[in-house]
N, C-alpha and C positions, 0 to 999 in steps of 0.2 A: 230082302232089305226094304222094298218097295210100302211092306206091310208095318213097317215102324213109324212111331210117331216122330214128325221133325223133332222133339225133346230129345228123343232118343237119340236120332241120330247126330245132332249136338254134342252128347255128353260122348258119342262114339269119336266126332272128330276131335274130342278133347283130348282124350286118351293115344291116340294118334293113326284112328282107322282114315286112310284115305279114300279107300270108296264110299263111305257115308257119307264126306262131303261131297264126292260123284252123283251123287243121289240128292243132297239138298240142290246141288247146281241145277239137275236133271229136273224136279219138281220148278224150282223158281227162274227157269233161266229167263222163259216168257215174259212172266211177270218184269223180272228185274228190266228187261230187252226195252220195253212199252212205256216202264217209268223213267228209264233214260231218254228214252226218244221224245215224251212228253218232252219233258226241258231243251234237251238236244236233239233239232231236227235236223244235224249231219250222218246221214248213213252211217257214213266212215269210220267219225266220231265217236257216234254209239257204239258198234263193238268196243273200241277202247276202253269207252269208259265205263261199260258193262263189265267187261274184264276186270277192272280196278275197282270195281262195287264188290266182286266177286272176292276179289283178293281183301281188301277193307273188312268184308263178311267175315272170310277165315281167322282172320287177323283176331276179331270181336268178339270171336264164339264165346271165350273165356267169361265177357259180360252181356249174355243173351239172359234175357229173364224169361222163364219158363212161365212168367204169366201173363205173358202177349203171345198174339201169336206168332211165329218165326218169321210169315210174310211182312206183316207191320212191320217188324222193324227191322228188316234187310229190306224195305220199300223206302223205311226212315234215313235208313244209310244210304242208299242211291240216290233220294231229293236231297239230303245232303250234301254229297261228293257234287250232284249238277249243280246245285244254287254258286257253290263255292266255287266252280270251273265259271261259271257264267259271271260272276261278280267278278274274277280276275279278268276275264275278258273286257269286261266294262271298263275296271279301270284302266288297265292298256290303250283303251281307244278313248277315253274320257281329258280333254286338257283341261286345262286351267281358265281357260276364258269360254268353255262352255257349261265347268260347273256354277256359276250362278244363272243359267237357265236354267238347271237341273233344280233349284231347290226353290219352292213356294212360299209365295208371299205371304198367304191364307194361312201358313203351315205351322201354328203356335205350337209350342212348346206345350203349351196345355192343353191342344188337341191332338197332340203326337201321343199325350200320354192317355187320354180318351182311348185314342183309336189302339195302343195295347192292351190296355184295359178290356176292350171288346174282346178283342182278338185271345185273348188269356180266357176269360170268361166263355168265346165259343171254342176254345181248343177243349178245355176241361168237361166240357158241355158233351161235348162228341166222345172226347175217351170215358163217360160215365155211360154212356150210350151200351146197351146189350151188345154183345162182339157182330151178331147177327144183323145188325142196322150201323153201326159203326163201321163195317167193313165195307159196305153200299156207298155210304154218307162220303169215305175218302175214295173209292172208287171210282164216281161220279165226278163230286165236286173239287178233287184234289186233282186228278189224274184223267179227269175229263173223259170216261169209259161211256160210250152209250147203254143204255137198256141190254140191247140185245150181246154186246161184246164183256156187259158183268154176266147175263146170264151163260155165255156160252165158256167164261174162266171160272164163275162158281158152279158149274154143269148143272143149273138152276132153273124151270121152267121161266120165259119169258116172265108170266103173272107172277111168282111169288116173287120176284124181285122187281117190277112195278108196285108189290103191295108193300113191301118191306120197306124201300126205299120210302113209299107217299109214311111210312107207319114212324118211320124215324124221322124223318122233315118232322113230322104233327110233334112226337116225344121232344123232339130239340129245341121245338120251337116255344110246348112248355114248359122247358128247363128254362128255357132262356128268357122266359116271362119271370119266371120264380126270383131270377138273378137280379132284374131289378133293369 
């Protein structure tokens, strides 16, 4: 089973093989473990919510697009599940007499829409990005992997992910010239 592509074994747990998702858990459990723990840095925690990325996964399969690849987006669904765990938490500890500290004076409305504006422009920027420097670009700067810990999950010599990495920073940076 090992030797099937995650597509495959997708369309297997659709059908309703249970060891294929054994096997997608088995390939990404790591992954998924690193991307929880990035956001959530409770031990404890993260199993949980590992668990419940995992379960969320299953749940999804049905809308997996076989033109990403599996890890992107069971990596999408666990910053997901964290962002939303983490915001309920905020608003729980958030009162009323400290959300006008929370909100900035500086903070126009027309520079709120500036700054998605960017943000929409470098998100498109990077998913147009080859999978091979895309995969770096969020590894890095999403999920804060050093050098040596992308090359030892892409089993990647150290240099060709120093080169790849400097090669899409350069590509994104001229995309993002081009954007204006």
């Amino acid at each position: 089973m090992s030797s099937m592509s995650d597509h495959q074994l997708v369309e297997k747990c659709i059908q309703g093989d249970q060891d294929s998702f054994a096997e997608l858990v088995h390939r990404y459990k790591k992954l998924i473990y690193y991307t929880v723990y990035y956001y959530i840095k409770d031990r404890e925690e993260v199993n949980d919510v590992a668990q419940e990325v995992f379960v969320k996964i299953y749940k999804s399969l049905n809308r997996y697009n076989s033109e990403y690849n599996f890890s992107t987006w069971s990596v999408a669904i666990a910053k997901n599940l964290c962002v939303d765990i983490i915001r309920k938490k905020k608003l729980k500890v958030t009162n009323i007499d400290e959300y006008e500290s929370l909100t900035r004076d500086d903070d126009t409305p027309e520079k709120q829409y500036l700054s998605k504006e960017r943000a929409a422009q470098v998100h498109k920027a990077v998913e147009n990005l080859p999978e091979k420097y895309r995969t770096l670009i969020i590894l890095y700067h999403q999920h804060g992997l050093s050098y040596k810990e992308m090359a030892e999950r892409l089993n990647k010599p150290l240099s060709i992910i120093k080169n790849r990495l400097h090669r899409a920073r350069v590509t994104l940076r001229e995309s993002m010239l081009k954007c204006g």
